[in-house]
C-alpha positions, 0 to 999 in steps of 0.5 A: 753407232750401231745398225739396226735390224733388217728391214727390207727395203729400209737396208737400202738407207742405214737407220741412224736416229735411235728411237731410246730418245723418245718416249714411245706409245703403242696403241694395240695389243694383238699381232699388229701391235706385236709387230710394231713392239717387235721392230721397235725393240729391235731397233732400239732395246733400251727405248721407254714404251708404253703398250696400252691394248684391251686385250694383250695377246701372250706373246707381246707379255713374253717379248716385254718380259725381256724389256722391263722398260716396257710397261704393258696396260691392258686396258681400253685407249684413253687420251690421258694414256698420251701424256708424257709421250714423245711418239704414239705408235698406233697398232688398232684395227680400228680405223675410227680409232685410228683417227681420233688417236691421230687427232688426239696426238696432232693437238698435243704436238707428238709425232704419230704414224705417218698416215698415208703408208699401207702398214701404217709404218714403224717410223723409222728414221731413215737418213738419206744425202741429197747434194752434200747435205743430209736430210731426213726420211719418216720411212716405214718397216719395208711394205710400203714401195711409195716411200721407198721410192719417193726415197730413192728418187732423192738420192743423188749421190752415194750415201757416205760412210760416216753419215753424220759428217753433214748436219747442217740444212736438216728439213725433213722430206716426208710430206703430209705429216699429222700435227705441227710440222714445226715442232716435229722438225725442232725435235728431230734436230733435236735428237738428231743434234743428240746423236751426233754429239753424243751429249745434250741436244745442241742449239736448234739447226735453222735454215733461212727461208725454209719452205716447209718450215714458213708454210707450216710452222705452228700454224694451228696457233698463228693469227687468222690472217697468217693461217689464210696466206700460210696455209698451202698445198705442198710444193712440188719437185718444180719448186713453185712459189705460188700453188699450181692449178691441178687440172686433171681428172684422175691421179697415177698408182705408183704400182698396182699396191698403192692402188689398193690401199688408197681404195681400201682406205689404208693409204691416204691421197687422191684417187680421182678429182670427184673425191679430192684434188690438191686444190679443193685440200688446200681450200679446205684446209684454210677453211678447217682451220680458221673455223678450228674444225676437224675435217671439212668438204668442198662442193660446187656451190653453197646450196650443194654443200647445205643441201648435202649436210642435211639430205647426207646425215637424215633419213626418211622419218627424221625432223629438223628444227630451223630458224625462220629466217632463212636463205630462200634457196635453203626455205624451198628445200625445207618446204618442198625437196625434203617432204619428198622423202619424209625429212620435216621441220618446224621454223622457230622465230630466231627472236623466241628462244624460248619456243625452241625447245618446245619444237624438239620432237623425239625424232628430231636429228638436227637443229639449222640455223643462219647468223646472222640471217639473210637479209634481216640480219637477225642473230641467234646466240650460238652458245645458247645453241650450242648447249640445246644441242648438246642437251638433246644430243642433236647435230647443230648445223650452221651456215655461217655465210654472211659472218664468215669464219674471220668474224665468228666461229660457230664451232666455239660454241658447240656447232658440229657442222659449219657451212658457207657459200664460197661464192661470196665472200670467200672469193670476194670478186663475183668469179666463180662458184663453190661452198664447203662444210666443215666440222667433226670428223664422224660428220664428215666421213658420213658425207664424204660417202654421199658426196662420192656418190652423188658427185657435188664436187668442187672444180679445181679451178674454183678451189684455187681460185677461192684459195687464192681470194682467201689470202685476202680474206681478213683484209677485205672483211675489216674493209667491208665491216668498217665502210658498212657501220659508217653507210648504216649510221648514215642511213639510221639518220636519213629521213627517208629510211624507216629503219636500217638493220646492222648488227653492230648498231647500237639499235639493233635488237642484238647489239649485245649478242653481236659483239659477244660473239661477232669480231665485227658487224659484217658487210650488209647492211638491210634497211627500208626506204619509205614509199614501199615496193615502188620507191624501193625499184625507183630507188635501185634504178636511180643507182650510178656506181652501185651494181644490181644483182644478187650476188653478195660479198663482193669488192664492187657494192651490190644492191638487191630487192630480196622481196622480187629476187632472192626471197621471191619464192616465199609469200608476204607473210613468210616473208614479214615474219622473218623481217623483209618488206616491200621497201627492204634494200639489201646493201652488200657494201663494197671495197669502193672508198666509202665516200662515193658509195655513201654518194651514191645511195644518198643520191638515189634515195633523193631521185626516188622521192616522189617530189623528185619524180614529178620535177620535170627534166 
């Protein structure tokens, strides 16, 4: 097999997996594509590749004279230009590009420029042997010395000269590879298998209980419960089972270069826990990929998060359309930050679809919406508002706190950004606080500069915790969602309940519209006891196990009062309007057996009667 050429540090490692057995695009035609063409047909003169730049500089037409397998376009990048490659070289200097070619390529399983190299590497693949067995390294053309490092530092013995004498435990090193790691390590075995045989790719090489290959195989294909228990930070050189927590403020430079290039944003990684942390990645991660979003941001609370979405993206000038019922916290911003600094709004009934458009002002940027609500459960139909947006071009931003992202995934429908609080049911056990966002990427990169800024972060600490808690999420959800239908159909029959609110009740207003886009009903069930605001104290004071607090989403069962607590704040017309009167109860059903928390609520609606009250003790 032959070398190939000098590249620097890379001649520490001989370069043995050819790249003329993938089909290989480049995307760039001025001196940073000739480079990448340069090394690749240096390394491998027969290799098929397709060159796609909007301007094709001379000398990459003289170099790929010499390569009639090179095929040269000179035309602007398209995502069809993908189709039938194996590997996409990225050769632009445009980082939005960058990114969205990254993106393109990780949804159709190719392998891409590994992300986090200052050059944005040629992908080499450099072979290496650590303890007999021969492992793999993604390294680049030699300017970047944290690869190179990260490379000697594996090395514990002398590499051999037939380097294709141990083919057995293959694993790629490399951590943070773009895509579906899974499918990158079958095809590098492939090939790998390819060269060393020197015939047709060999059966897959498999290695029981791999690490990288459990944590990541397919992941953005395997089912909601498996992405929240699989998804995880990467392992350490302490070979952890379960993720550490990362409690420190700031992370070390291999060298002064490094430094630069992560500030400069050449090389992706943590800089400074305000910005990322291995813990608040790994959240997000889960967050991003149940929801099937692009990126996402985790901030100290769920108020800092929805308060970031709206005051990152509008400027002075710009208005919001909102539905009316809203989470009173998220109410005081529409009503007395924002006009502070020129952002307005118009509340719209969730119930009048047909007033929505009309409320569209030319300077309008966003349309806010909750679903279901808090705490009247009413719903809004995400594919209608999914497609109003698209017509008007405005950024449809959604908190999905009550549905979570196991029961209902706004982006489906068209949502651009996706908003939760973590403090509830995402740690599910009343511990800590946290909320994150997530949704398209440009979205995200905006408020990934206000976040910086401003400081909202997430502690570590509360990420792992909340990771951790997501484990259980899907679990806890079908738990939560089965006990609150059967307390709501209770309720419905009880003759001292006016009514009860519960999506997936067949009287519901939207029954319909739940089960269309709700997986289940959620875990709060809304209803009002007869008697108004005093028999609905009497009742929460009559409660035995049931907690009173504000709090939701927990595994203990929460009772609130949201005219004196959560919703104290509007007046009682507002808060008429979005269906929360003196006797309304807020029940946040628990993961107690069903029994004694039906027990106790029919215990405490017959205590708080009034012929109840007036027997004497």
């Amino acid at each position: 097999m032959s070398e190939s050429v000098d590249t620097g540090r890379n001649a520490l490692f001989p370069v043995f997996l050819k790249l003329e057995r993938l089909n290989t695009l480049v995307v760039g035609g001025g001196k940073v594509g000739l480079e990448k063409l340069t090394a690749l047909m240096a390394n491998s003169p027969k290799a098929a590749v397709t060159l796609v730049g909007r301007e094709i500089s001379a000398d990459i037409r003289e170099l790929a004279a010499s390569h009639p397998q090179v095929l040269l376009l000179e035309k602007d990048f398209e995502e069809s230009d993908l189709d039938g490659h194996d590997l996409v070289i990225i050769a632009t200097a445009s980082r939005d590009l960058n990114l969205r070619i990254r993106e393109m390529a990780a949804a159709r399983n190719i392998l891409s420029n590994v992300a986090d190299t200052p050059d944005l590497c040629d992908f080499y693949l450099s072979s290496i042997v650590q303890k007999g067995h021969l492992k793999l390294a993604v390294s680049t053309n030699g300017k970047s010395p944290t690869i190179a490092k990260r490379v000697k530092e594996m090395l514990h013995e002398a590499i051999p000269e037939n380097i294709n004498q141990s083919l057995d435990n293959l694993e790629v090193i490399r951590k943070r590879l773009n895509g579906d790691f899974a499918y990158k390590v079958q095809k590098l075995n492939e090939i790998t298998s390819v060269l060393a045989s020197g015939g047709e790719p060999a059966v897959e090489i498999k290695k029981e209980e791999d690490y990288i290959r459990s944590l990541n195989q397919s992941r953005e294909t395997m089912k909601d419960q498996s992405k929240l228990v699989r998804i995880q930070a990467d392992r350490s050189a302490n070979r952890e089972h379960s993720v550490p927590l990362y409690l420190t403020s700031s992370f070390i430079f291999e060298n002064a270069e490094q430094g630069r290039a992560l500030f400069a944003e050449e090389e992706s990684g943590n800089i400074y826990s305000r910005y990322s942390n291995p813990n608040t990645t790994e959240f997000i991660e889960k967050v991003r990929a149940l929801e099937g979003a692009e990126a996402g941001l985790a901030f100290s609370s769920g108020m800092a998060a929805v308060f970031a979405s709206i005051a990152g993206l509008l400027s002075a000038g710009d208005h919001i359309v909102s539905c009316r019922s809203i989470f009173g916290s998220t109410h005081q911003l529409f009503t007395r930050l924002f006009p502070r600094w020129g952002i307005t709004h118009t509340y719209v009934d969730a119930s009048r679809p047909e007033d929505w458009e009309g409320a569209i002002r030319e300077n309008t940027k966003m349309i806010f919406l909750e679903t279901p609500s808090n705490p009247g459960l009413e719903l809004i139909d995400l594919e209608w508002a999914g497609q109003l947006a698209a017509k008007h071009k405005l950024i449809l931003n959604v908190d999905n706190c009550f549905a979570t992202p196991y029961l209902q995934k706004p982006i489906q429908y068209g949502a651009h950004i996706v908003s939760h609080s973590a403090t509830k049911y995402m740690d599910g056990q009343g511990r800590v606080l946290g909320g994150i966002l997530v949704g398209q990427r440009d979205l995200m990169d905006q408020l990934m500069f206000f976040i910086r800024n401003t400081g909202p972060a997430m502690s570590p600490f509360n990420a792992w915790t909340v990771s951790k808690s997501l484990e259980t999420l899907g679990v806890r959800m079908d738990r939560h969602c089965s006990s609150a239908l059967e307390i709501a159909r209770l309720l419905e029959a009880h003759p001292e309940v006016e009514n009860v609110r519960y999506p997936f009740l067949p009287s519901h207003p939207q029954y319909e519209l739940a089960k269309k886009q709700m997986k289940a009903g959620g875990g709060i069930v809304t209803f009002v006891v007869k008697g108004g605001y005093d028999r609905a104290r009497r009742f929460l004071d009559a409660l035995d196990m049931i907690l009173l607090t504000s709090n939701l989403g927990d595994t203990r069962t929460i009772a609130t009062h949201p005219a004196s607590t959560t919703h104290s704040k509007l007046t009682a017309e507002e808060r008429r309007a979005i269906a929360i009167e003196d006797g309304s109860i807020r029940i946040s059903v628990g993961l107690e057996d069903v029994e004694d928390i039906i027990t106790d609520i029919t215990r405490a609606l017959e205590r708080s009667t009034v012929s109840a009250r007036e027997v004497p003790n």
